[in-house]
N, C-alpha and C positions, 0 to 999 in steps of 0.2 A: 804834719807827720805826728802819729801819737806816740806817745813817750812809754816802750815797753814796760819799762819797770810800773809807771803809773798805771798801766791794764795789770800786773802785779799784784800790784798794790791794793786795788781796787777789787781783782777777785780774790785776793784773801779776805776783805772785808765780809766780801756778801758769804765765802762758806763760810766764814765764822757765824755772821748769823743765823744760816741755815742749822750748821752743826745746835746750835742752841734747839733747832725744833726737829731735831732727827729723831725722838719718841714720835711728834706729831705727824712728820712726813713718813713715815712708817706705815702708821696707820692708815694714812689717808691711799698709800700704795697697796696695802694689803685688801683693802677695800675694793679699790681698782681691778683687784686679780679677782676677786669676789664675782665681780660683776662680765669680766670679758672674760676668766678663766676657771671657770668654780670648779673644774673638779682640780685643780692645784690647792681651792680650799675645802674640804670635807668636811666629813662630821668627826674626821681621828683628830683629837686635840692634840697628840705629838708633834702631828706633822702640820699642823695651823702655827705650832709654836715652835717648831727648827724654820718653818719657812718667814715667822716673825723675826727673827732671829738672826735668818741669811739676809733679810732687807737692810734691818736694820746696820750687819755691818760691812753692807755695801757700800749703805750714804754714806758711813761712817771712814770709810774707804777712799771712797771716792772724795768726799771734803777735805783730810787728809792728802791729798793731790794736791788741791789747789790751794791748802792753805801755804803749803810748808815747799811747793813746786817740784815736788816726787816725779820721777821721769817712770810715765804709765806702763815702762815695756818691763819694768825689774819688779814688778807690782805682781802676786800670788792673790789667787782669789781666797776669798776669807773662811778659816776655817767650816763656819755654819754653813756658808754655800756649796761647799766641797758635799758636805752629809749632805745636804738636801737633794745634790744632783743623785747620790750614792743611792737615797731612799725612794727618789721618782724611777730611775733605774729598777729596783727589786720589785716597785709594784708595776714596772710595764706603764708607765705613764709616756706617750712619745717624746721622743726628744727635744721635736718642735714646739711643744708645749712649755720648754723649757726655755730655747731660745726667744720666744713667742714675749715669756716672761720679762727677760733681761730686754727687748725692743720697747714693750709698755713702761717697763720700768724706767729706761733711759731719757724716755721721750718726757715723762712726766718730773723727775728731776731736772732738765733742761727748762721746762714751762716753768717751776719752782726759781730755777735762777733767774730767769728770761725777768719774771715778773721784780722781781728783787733789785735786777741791774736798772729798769726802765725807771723803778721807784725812786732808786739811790742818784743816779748819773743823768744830768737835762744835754752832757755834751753828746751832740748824734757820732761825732767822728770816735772820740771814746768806748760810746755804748758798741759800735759798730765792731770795733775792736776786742771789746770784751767775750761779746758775742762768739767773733769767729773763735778766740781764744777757748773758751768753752766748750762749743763743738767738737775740734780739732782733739782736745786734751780727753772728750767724755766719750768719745767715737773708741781712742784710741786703749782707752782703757775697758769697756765695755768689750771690744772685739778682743783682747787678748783673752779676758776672763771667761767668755763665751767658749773661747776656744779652747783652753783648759778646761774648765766644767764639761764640755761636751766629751772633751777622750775621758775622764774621770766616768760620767756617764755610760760610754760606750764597755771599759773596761770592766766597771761594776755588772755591767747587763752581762756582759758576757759568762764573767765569774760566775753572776747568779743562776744565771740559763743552766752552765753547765753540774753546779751544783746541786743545783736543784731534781736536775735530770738524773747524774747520777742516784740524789739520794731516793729520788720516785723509785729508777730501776732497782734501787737495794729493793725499796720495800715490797714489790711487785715481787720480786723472788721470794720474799718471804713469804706471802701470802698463799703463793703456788705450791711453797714445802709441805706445807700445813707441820709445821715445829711446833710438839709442844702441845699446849691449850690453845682454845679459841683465838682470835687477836682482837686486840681494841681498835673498836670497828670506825670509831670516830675519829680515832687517831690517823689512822690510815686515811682514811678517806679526806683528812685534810692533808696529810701528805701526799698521797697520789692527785688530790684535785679531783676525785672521779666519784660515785656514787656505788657504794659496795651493795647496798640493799637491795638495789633493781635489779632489773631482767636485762643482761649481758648475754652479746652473739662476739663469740673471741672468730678471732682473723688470726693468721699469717701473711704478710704481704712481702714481697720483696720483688726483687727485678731477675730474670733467668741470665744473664747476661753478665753478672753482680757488676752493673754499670757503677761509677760512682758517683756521689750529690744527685741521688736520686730521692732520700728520703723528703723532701717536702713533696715530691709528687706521689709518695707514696702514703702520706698522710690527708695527700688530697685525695685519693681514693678511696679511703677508707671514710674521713667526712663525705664523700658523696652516696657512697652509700650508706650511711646516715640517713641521710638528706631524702632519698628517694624511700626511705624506711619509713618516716615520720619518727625515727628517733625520737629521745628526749636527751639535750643536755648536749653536752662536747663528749668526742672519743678521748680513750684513754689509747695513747702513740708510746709504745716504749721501742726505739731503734734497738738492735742488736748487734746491728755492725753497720759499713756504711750502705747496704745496697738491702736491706731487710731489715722489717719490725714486728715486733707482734701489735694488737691491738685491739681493743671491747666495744662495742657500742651499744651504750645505752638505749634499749629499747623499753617502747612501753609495753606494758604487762599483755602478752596478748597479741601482739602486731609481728606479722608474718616480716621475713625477709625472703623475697621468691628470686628465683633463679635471673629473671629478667631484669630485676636491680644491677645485681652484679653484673650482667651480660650488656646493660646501657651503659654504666659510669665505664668498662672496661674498653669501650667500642671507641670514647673519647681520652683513653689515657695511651701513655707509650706502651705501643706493639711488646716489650720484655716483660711487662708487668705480669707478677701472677698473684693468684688471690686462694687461698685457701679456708675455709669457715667450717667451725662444729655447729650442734645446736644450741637454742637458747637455752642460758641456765640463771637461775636466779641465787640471790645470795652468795656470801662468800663460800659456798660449797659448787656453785652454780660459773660461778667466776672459775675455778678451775677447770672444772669439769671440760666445759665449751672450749678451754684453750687445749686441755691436751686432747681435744677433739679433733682440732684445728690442725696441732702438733703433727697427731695420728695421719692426718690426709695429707700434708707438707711431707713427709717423710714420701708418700705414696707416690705426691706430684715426681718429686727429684728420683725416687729410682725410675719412674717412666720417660721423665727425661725428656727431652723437645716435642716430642709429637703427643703431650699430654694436653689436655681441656686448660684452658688458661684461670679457672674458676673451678673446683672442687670443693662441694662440700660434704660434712659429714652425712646428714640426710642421705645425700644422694649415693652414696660412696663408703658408707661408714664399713658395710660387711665385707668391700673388698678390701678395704686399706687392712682390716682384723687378718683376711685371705693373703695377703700379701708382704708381709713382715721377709718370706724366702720365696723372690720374686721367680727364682730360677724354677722352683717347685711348684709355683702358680701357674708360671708357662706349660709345665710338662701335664697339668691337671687340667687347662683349656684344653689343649692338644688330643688330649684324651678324654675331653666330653662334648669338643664341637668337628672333632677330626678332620678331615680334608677344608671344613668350610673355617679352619683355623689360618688359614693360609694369608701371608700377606702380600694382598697383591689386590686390584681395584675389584674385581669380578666378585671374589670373596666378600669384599669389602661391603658391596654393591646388597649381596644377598643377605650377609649379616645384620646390617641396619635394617632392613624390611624385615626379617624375621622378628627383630628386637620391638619396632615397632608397631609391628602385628600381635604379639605376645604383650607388651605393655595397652597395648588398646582392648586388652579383654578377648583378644583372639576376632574381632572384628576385623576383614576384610574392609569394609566400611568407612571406619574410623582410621586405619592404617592409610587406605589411598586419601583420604582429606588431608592427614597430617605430612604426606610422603607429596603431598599434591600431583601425584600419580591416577589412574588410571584402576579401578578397582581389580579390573581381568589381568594386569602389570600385578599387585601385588599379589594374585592368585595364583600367576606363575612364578615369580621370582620364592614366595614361600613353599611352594612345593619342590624347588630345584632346590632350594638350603635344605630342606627335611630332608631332600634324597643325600646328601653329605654326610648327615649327622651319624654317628657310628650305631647309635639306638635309636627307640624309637621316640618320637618327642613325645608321647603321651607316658613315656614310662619314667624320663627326665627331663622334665619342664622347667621346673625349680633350678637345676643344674645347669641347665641351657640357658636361661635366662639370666644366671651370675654370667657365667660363662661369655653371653654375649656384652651383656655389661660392662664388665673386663676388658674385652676388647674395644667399644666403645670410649672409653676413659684412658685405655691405656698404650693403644695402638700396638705399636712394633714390638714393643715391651716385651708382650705376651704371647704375641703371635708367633708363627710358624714359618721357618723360609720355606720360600715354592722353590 
């Protein structure tokens, strides 16, 4: 039976010695994280030197255990380590990366004593003791401090996220007021994270339903159509509340965003999502513009209300949403340039659309039954029964017919007429 006091005894010997090379084993750890962990060490000399720092007064901790027999549960992790979790935290470093740390770390001061005890002690019943003894005592002390560190971790990210977030949203407002002179363009753009100079497609996005903890799916929408853009770069996601956000995408100079982008990423997202978009604009003049583009058709989607296009954009839509500010007065102006074929009901519905897409194909009967995948002698009668509806004649208001039918097209019931 080994005599506790003498494993005691015997591991305050060895961290004494150890403490004598705790500059050395320092190094030799930092080294360690170098090779299985390098982006823990970078090229910021701050953070190579708070993370020297945390090492060091771990050992320095941790030999203090065993010299002096500190019970590991009353033990606070060491100032340095606290910042360091704080600073891996604000740059988004995982946290596993962290815990990762303190496993390497543990294992390789245990090899340090391991080596030490085997050198010091020839009795196996002793050493076997000492052993377990150090285990027990470095497990117990490591998993406390991991466990502190990690909520320090989690509470910093947190703060910082939300910090962060607010202070992006300050400056996004600011940039939309246009207060003042120009803004400091570099300033901004390290505070938002985003590239002010390029070619910006602003969005509106949110859920019709205003579900709630929808925003990451709603910033996965907006990275997908990114993504199907060839974008450059990450969007810019400012939330608004919790079921809607606005948002930019970095485009390259030149690179369309077509209807069937938005129409693929929306086919794969939840049924409530809606999507509104301006056009591209470049610069911080360009930056505005596209959003209160965006703005302008978001405003359009919610007075048309459920039975609206899940996807409007300005392009497509820009002269109705300008039409549509006094929706009540849009209604009574379709009614009174597509009269009876105003009607809501499937028949109307039926004729309207082939007219539209008779009119959009160039007046091609041709190009109308391809697109309508119809029958060309089908859309030669269904456009001449819409023409017999219209209050004029359609060669005298084409232009008007054609808002007109548009309107309805985008905006359904909204606009239309009860039968």
């Amino acid at each position: 039976m080994v005599d506790e006091e003498v494993v005691s005894e015997r591991i305050r010997q060895i961290a004494a010695t150890l403490a004598g090379r705790a500059d050395e084993l320092t190094g030799e750890l930092v080294q360690l994280y170098a090779a299985d962990l390098p982006q823990l060490v970078n090229d910021d000399e701050r953070m190579v030197s708070l993370l020297s720092a945390s090492v060091y007064q771990n050992i320095e901790t941790a030999l203090q255990i065993f010299r002096h027999g500190i019970d590991p549960a009353t033990v606070e992790p060491p100032a340095a380590a606290v910042e360091y979790a704080r600073r891996l935290a604000q740059r988004g470093t995982p946290v596993f990366d962290l815990i990762r740390a303190y496993d390497l770390g543990q294992a390789a001061m245990l090899d340090f004593g391991f080596q030490e005890c085997t050198r010091l002690v020839d009795d196996a019943a002793l050493l076997g003791a000492m052993m377990r003894r150090l285990l027990k005592v470095a497990y117990e002390f490591i998993t406390r401090v991991v466990r502190q560190l990690v909520s320090v971790y989690q509470d910093e990210r947190d703060r910082w996220l939300l910090n962060r977030s607010a202070a992006r949203a300050a400056k996004v407002l600011d940039l939309l007021g246009d207060n003042g002179g120009p803004p400091d363009v570099d300033a901004a753009e390290a505070l938002i994270g985003y590239r002010l100079r390029g070619t910006h497609l602003g969005l509106i996005v949110w859920h019709a339903s205003e579900a709630h903890d929808v925003l990451s799916q709603l910033e996965s929408v907006a990275g997908a159509v990114l993504e199907r853009a060839g974008g450059q770069g990450r969007p810019l996601f400012v939330p608004r509340d919790e079921s809607g956000a606005w948002a930019w995408l970095p485009l390259a100079p030149g690179a369309p965003v077509r209807r069937e982008h938005f129409d693929a990423v929306l086919a794969e997202a939840d049924p409530g999502i809606r999507v509104t978009a301006g056009d591209p604009g470049t610069g911080v003049a360009g930056f505005r513009d596209t959003h209160q583009q965006a703005r302008r058709v978001h405003a359009l989607a919610l007075a048309a209300g459920e039975h609206c296009d899940r996807v409007l954009t300005f392009r497509e839509v820009g002269t109705v949403a300008l039409m549509t500010t006094d929706l009540n007065a849009a209604r009574l102006w379709v009614a009174s340039t597509l009269g009876p074929l105003s009607g809501d009901d499937e028949h109307c519905e039926r004729l309207r659309d082939t007219l539209r897409v008779f009119l959009t194909s160039g007046g091609s009967y041709t190009a109308a039954a391809a697109e309508l995948t119809m029958h060309k002698n089908s859309v030669q009668y269904r456009v001449r029964k819409a023409q017999e509806l219209l209050p004029r004649d359609l060669a005298e208001s084409r232009l008007d017919v054609e808002l007109a039918l548009n309107l309805c097209h985008r905006l359904g019931a909204a606009v239309l007429s009860s039968v």
